[in-house]
C-alpha positions, 0 to 999 in steps of 0.5 A: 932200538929205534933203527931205520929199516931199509925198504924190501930190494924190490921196493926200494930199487922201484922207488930209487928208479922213480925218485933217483935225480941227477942234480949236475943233470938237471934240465934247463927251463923254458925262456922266461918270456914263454912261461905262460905258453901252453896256456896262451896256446887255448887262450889268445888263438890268432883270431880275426874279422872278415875275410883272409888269404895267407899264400906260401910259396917255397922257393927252396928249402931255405928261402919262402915268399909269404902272401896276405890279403886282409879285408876287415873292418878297423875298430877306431877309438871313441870316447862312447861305450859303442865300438866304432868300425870302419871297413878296411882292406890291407895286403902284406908281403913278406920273406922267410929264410930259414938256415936250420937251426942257427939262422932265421930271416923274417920280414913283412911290409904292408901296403899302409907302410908299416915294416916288421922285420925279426933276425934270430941267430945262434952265435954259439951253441948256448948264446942266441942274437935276437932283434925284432923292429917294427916301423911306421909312418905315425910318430913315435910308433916305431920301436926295435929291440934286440935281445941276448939269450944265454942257455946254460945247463939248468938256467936260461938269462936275457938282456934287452935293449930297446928304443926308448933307453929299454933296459931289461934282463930276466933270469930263470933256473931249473930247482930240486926241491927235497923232503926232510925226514927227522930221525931221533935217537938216544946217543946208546943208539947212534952206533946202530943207527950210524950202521944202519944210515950206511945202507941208505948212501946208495938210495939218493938219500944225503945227510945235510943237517943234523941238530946235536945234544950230547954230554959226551964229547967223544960220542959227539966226535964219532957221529960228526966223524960218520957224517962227515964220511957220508957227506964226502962219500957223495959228490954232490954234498959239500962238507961239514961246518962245524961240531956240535959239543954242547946243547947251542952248537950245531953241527951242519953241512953246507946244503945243496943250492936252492934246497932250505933246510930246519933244524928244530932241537929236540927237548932237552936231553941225550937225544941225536937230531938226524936231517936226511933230505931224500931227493923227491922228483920236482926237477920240474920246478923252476923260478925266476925274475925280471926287472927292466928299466924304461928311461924315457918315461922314467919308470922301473919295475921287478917281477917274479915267476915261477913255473912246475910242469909235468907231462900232465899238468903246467902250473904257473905263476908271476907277479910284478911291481907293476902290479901284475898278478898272472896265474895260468894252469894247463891240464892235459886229459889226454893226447888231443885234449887240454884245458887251460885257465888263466887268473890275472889281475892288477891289485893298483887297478883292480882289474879282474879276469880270469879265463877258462880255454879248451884246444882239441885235436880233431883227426883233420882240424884243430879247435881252441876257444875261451871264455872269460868273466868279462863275457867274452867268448871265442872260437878258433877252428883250423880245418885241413881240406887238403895237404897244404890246403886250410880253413879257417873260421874265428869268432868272438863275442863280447857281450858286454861290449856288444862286439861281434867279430867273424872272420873266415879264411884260406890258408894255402902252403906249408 
């Protein structure tokens, strides 16, 4: 008789324990524009040329005053393959109010005249007001947008709204994917198996599709009777959508969102199809879109994205109309190691790169760095001298390009 065994207890509560999901309890995603986070970490580190000084001075434990000085060279467009630098030397004054966790305040003005300003703030627990303005004395360069963030309970949507009639919204949800087991039996066997289905209620396991062939209407009765029962005997399945009496019909119930299921028939004979979807632990996974619409330049666009991560491992994916394709992966090897790579491509330009990046966490520094297919390789190294007190050192080179950037600094308050 081809009855399901159940596994031992011990077995079985072990793998209830691992793979148990709560769908109404899902976690909610990152926000769409940091899909890629982890990644960017290794791979754009804060990298620099020449000399720099960055001083924070807490005025209480709202309220901060920020100090830069940057002397560098200014790498100044050309039409040759040379990059053309000229010495430059620039110093910033900013502010910080932080009024933990519902308000920030953050703005810096520097001595060419250019104003960056950025205002978050949580109207409520769920929608965060965002605004980030830059401006300058050079035309048509200064530009605002400002950003509504709504968390729910498994997703995350945006609106934009930006100079230049900027429209965009994203959308991103936390999904459980599921793995379907077929059962087949003959219908002298449903009883048995309709028994032995009953002690799987309890194991996160859940009829949602079944493909029925019978000639005898009152066995076709009873099984949609029984599934019907296991359905509503949980609160996250929802119904029945039919009865199957003949070898076309089907006999389904309305499948949980975001999981697909399919029914294949089985030959043609007296045989019962039972679909179980047994919930598997991808509540990690999460997929979500974008589109935006630029009006002064009369140009629109939609993307794609989507997201898994573990404790271990970050994979990610995006793809736009624009014809972007970006591809990242972070491996964590352990608590201070993580090595990120990164594909990215325009399949309408047909550009090409792909990056591999490290970040190691020293006892009393921190070095990240890249290289890339172009032939560009970079080092970021933040060294604590003492508390409050950091080192900086960067480099990057572009053998290609024949550019050599270094860069050293200081780095005084928290």
């Amino acid at each position: 008789m081809a009855t399901p065994i159940p596994p031992p207890p011990a077995a079985a509560a072990a793998a209830a324990a691992d793979t148990k999901v709560d769908y109404l309890n899902l976690p909610c995603p990152i926000p769409f524009e940091e899909l890629h986070r982890e990644a960017m970490m290794s791979l754009k580190p804060d990298l620099f040329e020449g000399m720099r000084f960055d001083f924070t001075k807490m005025l209480n434990q709202k309220f901060s005053l920020n100090h830069s000085v940057l002397m560098g060279p200014t790498e100044v467009p050309s039409q040759s393959t040379e990059t053309i630098k000229i010495p430059t030397a620039h110093y910033e004054f900013g502010s910080t109010f932080i009024d933990h966790p519902r308000l920030l305040l953050w703005g810096r003005i520097l001595t060419d005249g250019r104003l960056n300003a950025r205002v978050k703030c949580d109207l409520s627990e769920n929608l965060t007001f965002k605004a980030n303005a830059q401006l300058t004395n050079e035309p048509h360069m200064s530009h605002a947008m400002i950003n509504f963030d709504y968390k729910g309970k498994d997703y995350r949507t945006q609106f934009q709204l930006g100079n230049g009639a900027l429209l965009g919204a994203s959308y991103i949800q936390c999904i459980v994917l599921c793995r379907q087991v077929k059962i087949l039996i003959s219908c002298s066997e449903v009883y048995s198996f309709i028994e032995a289905l009953s002690l799987f209620i309890n194991s996160n396991i859940w009829v949602l599709n079944s493909t029925t062939i019978v000639s005898d209407q009152s066995l076709a009765a009873i099984g949609a009777a029984v599934v019907e029962k296991l359905i509503f005997a949980d609160a996250f399945a929802v119904g029945i959508a039919g009865i199957a009496l003949d070898s076309t019909a089907c006999m389904s119930a309305a499948p949980l969102p975001f999981c697909y299921f399919v029914a294949t028939a089985p030959s043609p004979s007296a045989v019962t199809v039972f679909s179980l979807c047994e919930a598997s632990v991808t509540q990690h996974l999460s997929l979500g879109g974008e589109v935006f619409w630029a009006g002064q330049h009369r140009k629109s666009g939609i993307g794609y994205a989507a997201r898994y991560n573990t404790d271990k491992s970050v994979a990610t994916g995006q793809v736009a109309s624009t014809g972007m394709v970006l591809l990242s992966y972070v491996q964590k090897v352990s608590e201070k190691v993580s090595l990120a790579s990164e594909f990215m491509c325009n399949y309408l330009s047909r550009d090409v790169t792909a990056s591999f990046g490290y970040d190691y966490i020293l006892r009393q520094c921190r070095l990240r760095g890249k290289i890339d297919s172009n032939g560009c390789v970079a080092a970021f190294l933040e060294e604590r001298l003492n508390m409050g007190l950091n080192f900086i050192l960067s480099a990057e080179l572009d053998h290609r390009k024949k550019d050599y950037k270094f860069g050293f600094g200081l780095t005084v308050g928290e």
